[in-house]
C-alpha positions in Angstrom: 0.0 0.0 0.0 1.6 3.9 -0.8 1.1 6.4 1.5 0.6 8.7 -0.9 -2.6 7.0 -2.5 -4.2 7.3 0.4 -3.7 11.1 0.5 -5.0 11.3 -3.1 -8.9 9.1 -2.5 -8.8 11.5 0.8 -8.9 14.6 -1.1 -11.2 13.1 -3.5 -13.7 12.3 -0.6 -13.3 16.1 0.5 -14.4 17.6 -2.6 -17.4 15.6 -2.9 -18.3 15.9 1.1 -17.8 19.9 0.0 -20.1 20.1 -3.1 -23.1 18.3 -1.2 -22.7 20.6 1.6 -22.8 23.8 -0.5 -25.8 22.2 -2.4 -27.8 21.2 1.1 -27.2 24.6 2.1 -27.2 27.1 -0.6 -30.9 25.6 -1.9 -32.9 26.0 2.1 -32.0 28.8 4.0 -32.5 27.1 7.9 -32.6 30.1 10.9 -32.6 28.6 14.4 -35.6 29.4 16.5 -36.0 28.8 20.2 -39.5 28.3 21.6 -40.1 28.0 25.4 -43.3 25.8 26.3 -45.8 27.2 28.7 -44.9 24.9 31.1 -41.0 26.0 30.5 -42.2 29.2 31.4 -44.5 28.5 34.4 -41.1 26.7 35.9 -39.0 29.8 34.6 -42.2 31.5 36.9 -41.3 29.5 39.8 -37.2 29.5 40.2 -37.8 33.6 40.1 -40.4 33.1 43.0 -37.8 30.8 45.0 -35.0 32.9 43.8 -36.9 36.3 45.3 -37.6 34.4 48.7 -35.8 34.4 51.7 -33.7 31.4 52.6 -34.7 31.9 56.5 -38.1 32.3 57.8 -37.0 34.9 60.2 -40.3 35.0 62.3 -40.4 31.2 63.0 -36.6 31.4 63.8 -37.1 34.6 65.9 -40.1 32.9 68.1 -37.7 29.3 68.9 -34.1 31.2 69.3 -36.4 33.4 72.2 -37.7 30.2 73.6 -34.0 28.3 73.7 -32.6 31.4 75.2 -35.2 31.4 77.7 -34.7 27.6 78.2 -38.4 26.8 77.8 -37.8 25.2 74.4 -38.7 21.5 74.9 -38.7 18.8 71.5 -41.3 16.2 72.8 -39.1 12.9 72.0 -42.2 10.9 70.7 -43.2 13.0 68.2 -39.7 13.4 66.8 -39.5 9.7 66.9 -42.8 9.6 64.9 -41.6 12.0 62.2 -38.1 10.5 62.1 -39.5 7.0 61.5 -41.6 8.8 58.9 -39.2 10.8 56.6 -36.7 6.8 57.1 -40.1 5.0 55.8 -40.5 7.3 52.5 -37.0 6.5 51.2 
């Protein structure tokens, strides 16, 4: 086998790979267009909404960070137990 063959039926693949091309192209004139869904745009909606809210609800923090200070914050052990067991049992 020459090395040199091989260079020649490349280029002759090229030119033909080139005229198709210019002839898929040049005949249909394609634009890209980009259309968003309603529901792409209801979710666009909603990561805005989370986006604009705060990460801490400051008024439920405020009320439990007065009642630890104050040492009357108590967790009741069965309920956490309950809600624990819960939260395992979905996964």
């Amino acid at each position: 086998m020459r090395i040199e063959a091989y260079t020649q039926v490349q280029q002759l693949y090229n030119k033909n790979s080139t005229k198709q091309l210019k002839k898929e192209t040049g005949s249909s004139r394609f634009s890209d267009q980009l259309q968003i869904s309603s529901m792409g745009k209801d979710i666009q909606i909603a990561k805005q909404a989370v986006a604009g809210a705060a990460d801490i609800r400051e008024d439920l923090v405020a009320s439990i960070k007065s009642r630890v200070d104050n040492g009357t914050y108590e967790v009741d052990s069965t309920s956490l137990a309950e809600r624990l067991y819960q939260k395992y049992s979905a996964f």
